[in-house]
N, C-alpha and C positions, 0 to 999 in steps of 0.2 A: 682476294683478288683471283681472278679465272685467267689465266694466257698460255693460249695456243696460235703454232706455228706450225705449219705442215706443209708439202709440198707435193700435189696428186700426178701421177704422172700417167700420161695418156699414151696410146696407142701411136706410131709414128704413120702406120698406114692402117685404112686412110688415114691421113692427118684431121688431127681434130680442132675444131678452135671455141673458146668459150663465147655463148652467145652474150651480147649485150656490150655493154663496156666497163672496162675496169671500177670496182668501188674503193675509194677514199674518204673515211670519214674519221675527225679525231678532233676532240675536243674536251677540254675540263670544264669542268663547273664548281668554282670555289666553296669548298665547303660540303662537297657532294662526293665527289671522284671525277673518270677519268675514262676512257672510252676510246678505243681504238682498234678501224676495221677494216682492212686492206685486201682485197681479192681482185687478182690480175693474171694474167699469162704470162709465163717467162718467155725469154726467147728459144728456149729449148722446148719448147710446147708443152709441157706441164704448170699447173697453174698454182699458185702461191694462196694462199691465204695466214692471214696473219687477225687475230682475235684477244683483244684486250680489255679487260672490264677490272675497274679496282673504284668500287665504293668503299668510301673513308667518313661519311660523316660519324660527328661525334658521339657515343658511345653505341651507334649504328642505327638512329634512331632519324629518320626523314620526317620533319618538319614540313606542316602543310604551307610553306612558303615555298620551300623545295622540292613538293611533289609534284608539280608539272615539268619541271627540269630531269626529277628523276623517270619519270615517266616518258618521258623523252629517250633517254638513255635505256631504258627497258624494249622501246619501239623498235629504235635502230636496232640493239643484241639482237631481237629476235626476229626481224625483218628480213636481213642477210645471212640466214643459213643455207640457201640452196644456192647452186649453180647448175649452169645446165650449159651444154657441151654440143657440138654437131660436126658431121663429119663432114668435110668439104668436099664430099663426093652427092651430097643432096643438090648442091649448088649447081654442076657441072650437069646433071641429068635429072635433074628435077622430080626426086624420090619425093 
């Protein structure tokens, strides 16, 4: 099982804010494991991220029934490692 929690903390000036919108994703899959990816902004403007991976199948051996499930689970992990940040000062003067 892989889990990490961290919390990046930004600059207060300029203020920064994360582009995009916050990610939520968390699901099991019986027999597979278990998945969970949480990256948002606090309200103190540093941004949270929360990373969870715990494959359990049986003696750790993925089953061509549950390889597009796990494959799925693989997509997400490695989809959502970047974030990207701007400073609210491009907005106001149009850097």
């Amino acid at each position: 099982a892989m889990k990490y929690h961290y919390t990046i903390l930004l600059p207060r000036t300029p203020k920064r804010v994360m582009v995009g919108k916050p990610i939520n994703i968390e699901y099991t899959k019986k027999g597979l494991g278990f998945i969970k990816i949480s990256i948002s902004q606090n309200p103190g403007g540093g941004i949270e991220v929360i990373r969870e991976l715990n494959i359990d199948a049986p003696n750790g051996i993925i089953s061509t029934k549950q390889y597009k499930a796990f494959r799925k689970m693989m997509q997400d992990w490695n989809n959502y490692n970047t974030i990207t940040v701007k400073s609210e000062l491009s907005q106001h003067f149009g850097l």
